[in-house]
C-alpha positions as MATLAB code, in Angstrom:
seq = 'XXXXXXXXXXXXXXXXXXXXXXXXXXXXXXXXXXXXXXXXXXXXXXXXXXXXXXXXXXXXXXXXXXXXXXXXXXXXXXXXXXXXXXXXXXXXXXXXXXXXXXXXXXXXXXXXXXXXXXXXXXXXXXXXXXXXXXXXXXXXXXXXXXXXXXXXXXXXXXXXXXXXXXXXXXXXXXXXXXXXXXXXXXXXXXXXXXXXXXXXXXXXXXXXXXXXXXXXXXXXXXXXXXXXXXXXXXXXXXXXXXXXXXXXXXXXXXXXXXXXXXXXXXXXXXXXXXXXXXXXXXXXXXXXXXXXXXXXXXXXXXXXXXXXXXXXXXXX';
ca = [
      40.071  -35.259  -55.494;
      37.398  -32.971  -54.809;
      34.420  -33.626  -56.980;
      32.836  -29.991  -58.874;
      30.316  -28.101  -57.073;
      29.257  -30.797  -54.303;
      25.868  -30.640  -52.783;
      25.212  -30.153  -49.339;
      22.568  -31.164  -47.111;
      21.723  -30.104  -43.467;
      19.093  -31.648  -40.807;
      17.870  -28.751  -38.966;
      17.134  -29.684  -35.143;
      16.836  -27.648  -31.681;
      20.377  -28.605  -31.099;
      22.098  -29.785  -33.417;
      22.818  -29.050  -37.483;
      23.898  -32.395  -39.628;
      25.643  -31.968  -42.691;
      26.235  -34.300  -45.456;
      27.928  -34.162  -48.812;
      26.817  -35.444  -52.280;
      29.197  -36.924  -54.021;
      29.742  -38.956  -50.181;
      32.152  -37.342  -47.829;
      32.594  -38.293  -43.551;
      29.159  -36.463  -42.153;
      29.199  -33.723  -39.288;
      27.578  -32.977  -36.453;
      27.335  -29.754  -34.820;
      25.418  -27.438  -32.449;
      22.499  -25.168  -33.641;
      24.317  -22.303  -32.322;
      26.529  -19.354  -33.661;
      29.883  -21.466  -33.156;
      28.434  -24.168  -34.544;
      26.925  -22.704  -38.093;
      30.360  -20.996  -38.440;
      32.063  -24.493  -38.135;
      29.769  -25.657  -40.928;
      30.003  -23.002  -43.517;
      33.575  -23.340  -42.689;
      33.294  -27.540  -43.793;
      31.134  -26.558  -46.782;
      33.646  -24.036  -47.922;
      36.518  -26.851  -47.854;
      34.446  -29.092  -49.392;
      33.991  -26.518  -52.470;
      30.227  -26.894  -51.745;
      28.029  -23.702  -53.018;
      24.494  -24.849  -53.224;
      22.695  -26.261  -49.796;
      19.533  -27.646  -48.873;
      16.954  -28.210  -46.118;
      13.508  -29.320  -45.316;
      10.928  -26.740  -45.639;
      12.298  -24.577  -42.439;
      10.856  -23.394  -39.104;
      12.630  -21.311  -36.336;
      15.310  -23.341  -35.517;
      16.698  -23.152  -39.028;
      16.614  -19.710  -39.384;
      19.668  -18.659  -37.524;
      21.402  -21.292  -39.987;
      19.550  -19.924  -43.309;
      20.453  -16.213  -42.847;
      24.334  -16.928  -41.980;
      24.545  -19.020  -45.459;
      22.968  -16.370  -47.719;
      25.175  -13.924  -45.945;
      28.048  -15.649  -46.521;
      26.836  -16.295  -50.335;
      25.552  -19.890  -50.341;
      22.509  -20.831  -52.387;
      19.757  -22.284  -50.647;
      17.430  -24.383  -51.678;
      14.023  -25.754  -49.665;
      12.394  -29.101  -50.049;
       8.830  -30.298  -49.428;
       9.419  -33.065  -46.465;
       6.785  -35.456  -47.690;
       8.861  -35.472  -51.052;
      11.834  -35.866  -49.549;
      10.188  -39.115  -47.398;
       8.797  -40.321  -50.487;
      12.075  -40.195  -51.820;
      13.416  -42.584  -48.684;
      10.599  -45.138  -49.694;
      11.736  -44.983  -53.688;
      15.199  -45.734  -52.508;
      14.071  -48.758  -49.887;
      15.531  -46.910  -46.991;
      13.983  -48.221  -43.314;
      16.779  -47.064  -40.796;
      16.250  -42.629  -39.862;
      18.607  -40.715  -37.803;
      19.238  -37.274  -37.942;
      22.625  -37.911  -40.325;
      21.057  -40.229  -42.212;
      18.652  -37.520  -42.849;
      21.081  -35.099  -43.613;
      22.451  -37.742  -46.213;
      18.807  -38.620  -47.681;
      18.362  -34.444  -48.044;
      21.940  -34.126  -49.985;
      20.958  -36.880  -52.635;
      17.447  -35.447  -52.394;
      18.985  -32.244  -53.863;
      21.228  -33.620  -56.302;
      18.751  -35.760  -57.953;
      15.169  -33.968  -57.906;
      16.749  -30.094  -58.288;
      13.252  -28.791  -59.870;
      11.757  -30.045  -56.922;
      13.594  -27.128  -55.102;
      11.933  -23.339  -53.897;
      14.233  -20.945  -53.407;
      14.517  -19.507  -49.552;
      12.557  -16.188  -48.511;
      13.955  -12.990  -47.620;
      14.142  -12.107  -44.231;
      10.890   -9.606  -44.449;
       8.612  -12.637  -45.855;
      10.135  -14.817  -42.897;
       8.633  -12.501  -40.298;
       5.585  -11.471  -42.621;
       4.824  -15.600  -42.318;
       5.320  -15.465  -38.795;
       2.726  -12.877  -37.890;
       0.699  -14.688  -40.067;
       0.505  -17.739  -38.784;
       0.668  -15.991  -35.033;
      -2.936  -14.203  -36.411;
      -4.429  -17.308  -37.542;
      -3.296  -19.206  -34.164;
      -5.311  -16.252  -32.106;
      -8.241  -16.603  -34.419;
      -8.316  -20.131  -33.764;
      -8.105  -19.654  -30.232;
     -10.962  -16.912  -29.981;
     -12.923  -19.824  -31.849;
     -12.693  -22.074  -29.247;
     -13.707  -19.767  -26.280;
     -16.608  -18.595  -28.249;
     -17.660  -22.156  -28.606;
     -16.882  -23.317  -24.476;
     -18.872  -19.674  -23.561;
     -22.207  -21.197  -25.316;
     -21.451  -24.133  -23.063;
     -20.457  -21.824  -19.597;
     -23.507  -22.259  -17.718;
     -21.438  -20.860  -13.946;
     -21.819  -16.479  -14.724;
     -18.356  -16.653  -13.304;
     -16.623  -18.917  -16.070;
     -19.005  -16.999  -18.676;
     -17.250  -13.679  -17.566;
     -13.754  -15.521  -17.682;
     -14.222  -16.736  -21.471;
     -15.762  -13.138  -22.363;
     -12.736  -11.541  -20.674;
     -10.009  -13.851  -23.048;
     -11.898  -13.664  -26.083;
     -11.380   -9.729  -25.601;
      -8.150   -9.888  -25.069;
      -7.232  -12.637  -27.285;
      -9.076  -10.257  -30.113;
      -6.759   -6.925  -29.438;
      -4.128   -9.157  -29.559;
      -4.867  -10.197  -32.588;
      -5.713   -6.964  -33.997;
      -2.705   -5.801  -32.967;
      -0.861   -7.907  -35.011;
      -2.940   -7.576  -38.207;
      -2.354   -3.808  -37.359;
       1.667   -4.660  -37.970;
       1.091   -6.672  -41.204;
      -0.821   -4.117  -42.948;
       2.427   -1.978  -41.698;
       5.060   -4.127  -43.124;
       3.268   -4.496  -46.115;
       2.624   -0.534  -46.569;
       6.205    0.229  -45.574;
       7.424   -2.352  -48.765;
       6.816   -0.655  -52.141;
       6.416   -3.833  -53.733;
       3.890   -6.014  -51.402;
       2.137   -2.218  -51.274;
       1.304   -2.412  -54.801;
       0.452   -5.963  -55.204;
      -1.988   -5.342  -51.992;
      -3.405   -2.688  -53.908;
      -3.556   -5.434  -56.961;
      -5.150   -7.847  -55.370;
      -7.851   -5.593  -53.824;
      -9.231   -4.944  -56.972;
     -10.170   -8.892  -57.250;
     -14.120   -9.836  -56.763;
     -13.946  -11.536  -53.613;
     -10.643  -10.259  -52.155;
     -10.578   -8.024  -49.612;
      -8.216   -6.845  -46.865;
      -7.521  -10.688  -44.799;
      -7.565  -12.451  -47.875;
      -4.781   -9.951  -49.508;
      -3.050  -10.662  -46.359;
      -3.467  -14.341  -46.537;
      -1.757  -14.571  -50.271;
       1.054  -11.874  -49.494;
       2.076  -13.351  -46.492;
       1.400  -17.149  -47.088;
       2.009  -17.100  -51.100;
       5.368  -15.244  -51.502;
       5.360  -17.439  -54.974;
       2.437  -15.516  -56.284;
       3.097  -13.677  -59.973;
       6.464  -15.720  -60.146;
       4.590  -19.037  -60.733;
       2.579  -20.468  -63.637;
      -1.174  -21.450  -63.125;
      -0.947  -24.862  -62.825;
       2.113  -24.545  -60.326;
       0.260  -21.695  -58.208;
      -2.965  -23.933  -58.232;
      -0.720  -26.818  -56.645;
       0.990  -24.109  -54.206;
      -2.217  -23.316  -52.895;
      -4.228  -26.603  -52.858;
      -6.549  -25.690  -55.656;
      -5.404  -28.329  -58.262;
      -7.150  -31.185  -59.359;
      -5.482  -34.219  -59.295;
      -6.787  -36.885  -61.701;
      -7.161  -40.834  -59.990;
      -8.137  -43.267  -62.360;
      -7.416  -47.065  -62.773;
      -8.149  -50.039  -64.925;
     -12.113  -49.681  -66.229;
     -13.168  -47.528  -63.284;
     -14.103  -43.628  -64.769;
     -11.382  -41.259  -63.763;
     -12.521  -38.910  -60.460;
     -10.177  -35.357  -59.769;
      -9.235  -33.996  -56.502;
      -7.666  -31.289  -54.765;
      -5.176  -32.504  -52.196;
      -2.223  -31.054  -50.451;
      -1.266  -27.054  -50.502;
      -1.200  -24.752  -48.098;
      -4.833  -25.227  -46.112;
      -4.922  -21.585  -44.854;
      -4.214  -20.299  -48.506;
      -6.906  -22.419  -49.727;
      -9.518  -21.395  -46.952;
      -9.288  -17.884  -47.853;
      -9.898  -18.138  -51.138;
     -12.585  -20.304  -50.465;
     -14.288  -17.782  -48.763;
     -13.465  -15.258  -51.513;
     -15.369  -17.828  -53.991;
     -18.330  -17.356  -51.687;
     -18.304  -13.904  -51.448;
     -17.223  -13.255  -55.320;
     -20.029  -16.123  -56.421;
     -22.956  -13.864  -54.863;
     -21.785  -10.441  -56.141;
     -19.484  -10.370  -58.871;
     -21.836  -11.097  -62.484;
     -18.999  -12.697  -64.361;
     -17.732  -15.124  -61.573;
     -21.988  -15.666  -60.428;
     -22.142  -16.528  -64.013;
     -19.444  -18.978  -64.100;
     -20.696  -20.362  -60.887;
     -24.592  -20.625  -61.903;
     -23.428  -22.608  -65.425;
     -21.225  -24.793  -63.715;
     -24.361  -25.558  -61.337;
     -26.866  -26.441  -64.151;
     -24.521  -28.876  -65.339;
     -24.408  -30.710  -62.556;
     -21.383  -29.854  -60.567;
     -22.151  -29.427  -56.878;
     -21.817  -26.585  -54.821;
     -18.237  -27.501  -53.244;
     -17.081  -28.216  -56.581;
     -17.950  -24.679  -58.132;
     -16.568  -22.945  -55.490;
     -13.650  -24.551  -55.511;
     -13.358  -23.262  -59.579;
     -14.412  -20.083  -58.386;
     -11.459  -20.116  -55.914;
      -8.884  -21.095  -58.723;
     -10.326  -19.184  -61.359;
      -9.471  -16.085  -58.402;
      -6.054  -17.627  -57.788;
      -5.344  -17.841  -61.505;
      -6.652  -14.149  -61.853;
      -4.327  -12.901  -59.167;
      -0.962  -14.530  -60.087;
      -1.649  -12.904  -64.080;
      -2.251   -9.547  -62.554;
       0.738   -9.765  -60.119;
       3.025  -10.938  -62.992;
       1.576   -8.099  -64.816;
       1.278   -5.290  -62.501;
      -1.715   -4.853  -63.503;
      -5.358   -4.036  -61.886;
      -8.626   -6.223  -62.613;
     -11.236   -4.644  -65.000;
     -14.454   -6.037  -64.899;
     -16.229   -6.969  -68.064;
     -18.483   -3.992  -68.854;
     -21.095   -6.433  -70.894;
     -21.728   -8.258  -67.343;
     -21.730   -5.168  -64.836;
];
């Protein structure tokens, strides 16, 4: 007898899906291709299975995702270092792929808070260009650094040449952001939202649309985890306890550390925040690093809220 609402769990690979069943049921193995996925849903459906899950996906699991919401199967995504942490907990060694298929499935059944819910198409490809833009940025970084080094007027020319290129590139897809975001009613207004933050300004409101899809459906201690901006206490026996931030989403947090430098230098309430939390000792880092949560926190209220940011007329 079928036991109620099974869970299932798939191992996303180039070439092959692995699906397992919570309570346990014979695992399955089949190609990451359009056959394939249709043979799965097909086993889930048997199986009376509704609710899925997967590691935190890429590109070869997106062909997979879109046929189960279309075919009206809840997915769920899990952060892989939990779901390895999990493997140590249980005192699990061995790892293939169906083993971790079957690790994911009891993964899901056991830890279901631990669970995001999947993006929509549109914040797929949003994430996409944004991590294509911050791949070209990264590149023109590196040829500005080897054309301080190009002594030969030849190679100088060569790195001048790619750096140009690699920069319309680039522009070109910042160009289509803004335009998927403008063309959506709802990202348009949050842009719009977020704009009106000290310290955020057009790549930064990029940044959190594109990167931070959880943004105004989060609280502030969950959106300060999300985006590496939480301290995390470490304390033991008589030693005094020291905090931390740790983990996130590095690109999130780099952008709004560069908001907390801009905001910290123009904006009086956030200088004045920054300038008391200096006289008492804190060090620079560590401010900014407030500053950047304090931003964070600031954003994900006024997104909940549809709301704009008013400055505090005593401070202007």
């Amino acid at each position: 007898m079928l036991a109620p609402n099974p869970v299932a769990g798939v191992d996303v690979g180039k070439s092959f899906l692995d699906l397992d069943f919570d309570p346990a049921a014979k695992a399955l193995r089949v190609r990451n291709d359009a056959p394939g996925i249709a043979a799965l849903i097909e086993a889930m459906r048997r199986r009376g299975a509704s609710r899925v899950a997967l590691e935190a996906i890429g590109p070869y699991a997106w062909p997979l995702t879109a046929a189960l919401v279309a075919n009206g199967f809840e997915v769920g995504l899990a952060d892989p270092r939990q779901v390895r942490a999990f493997r140590t907990a249980e005192g699990r060694i061995a790892k293939t792929d169906r083993l971790d298929a079957g690790l994911i499935t009891r993964f899901a059944d056991r830890m279901r808070d631990a669970f995001r819910p999947l993006p929509d198409a549109d914040q797929i490809a949003l994430k996409a260009l944004s991590t294509r833009r911050r791949q070209l940025t990264e590149m023109i970084a590196m040829e500005k650094t080897r054309l301080k080094q190009a002594l030969d007027p030849l190679v100088s020319e060569s790195h001048k040449a790619t750096i140009l290129a690699l920069a319309e590139a680039c522009r070109r897809i910042e160009d289509e952001i803004e335009s998927r975001i403008a063309k959506d009613e709802q990202r348009a207004k949050n842009r719009r939202i977020l704009l009106t933050i000290p310290g955020i300004g057009a790549r930064v409101a990029q940044v959190l649309l594109t990167e931070l899809p959880e943004l105004g459906r989060s609280d502030r201690k969950a959106i300060a985890s999300l985006a590496g901006l939480a301290p995390h206490v470490s304390q033991s026996g008589q030693a005094p306890p020291r905090a931390a931030i740790a983990g996130g989403r590095p690109c999130v947090r780099t952008a709004l550390y560069m908001s907390a430098l801009v905001a910290a230098r123009h904006d009086p309430n956030l200088r004045a925040h920054y300038q008391t939390m200096r006289a008492a000792g804190k060090p620079a880092k560590v401010a900014l690093v407030a500053i950047a949560r304090r931003i964070l926190v600031t954003a994900n209220a006024l997104i909940r809220q549809q709301a704009q940011y008013k400055p505090d007329p005593n401070l202007a």
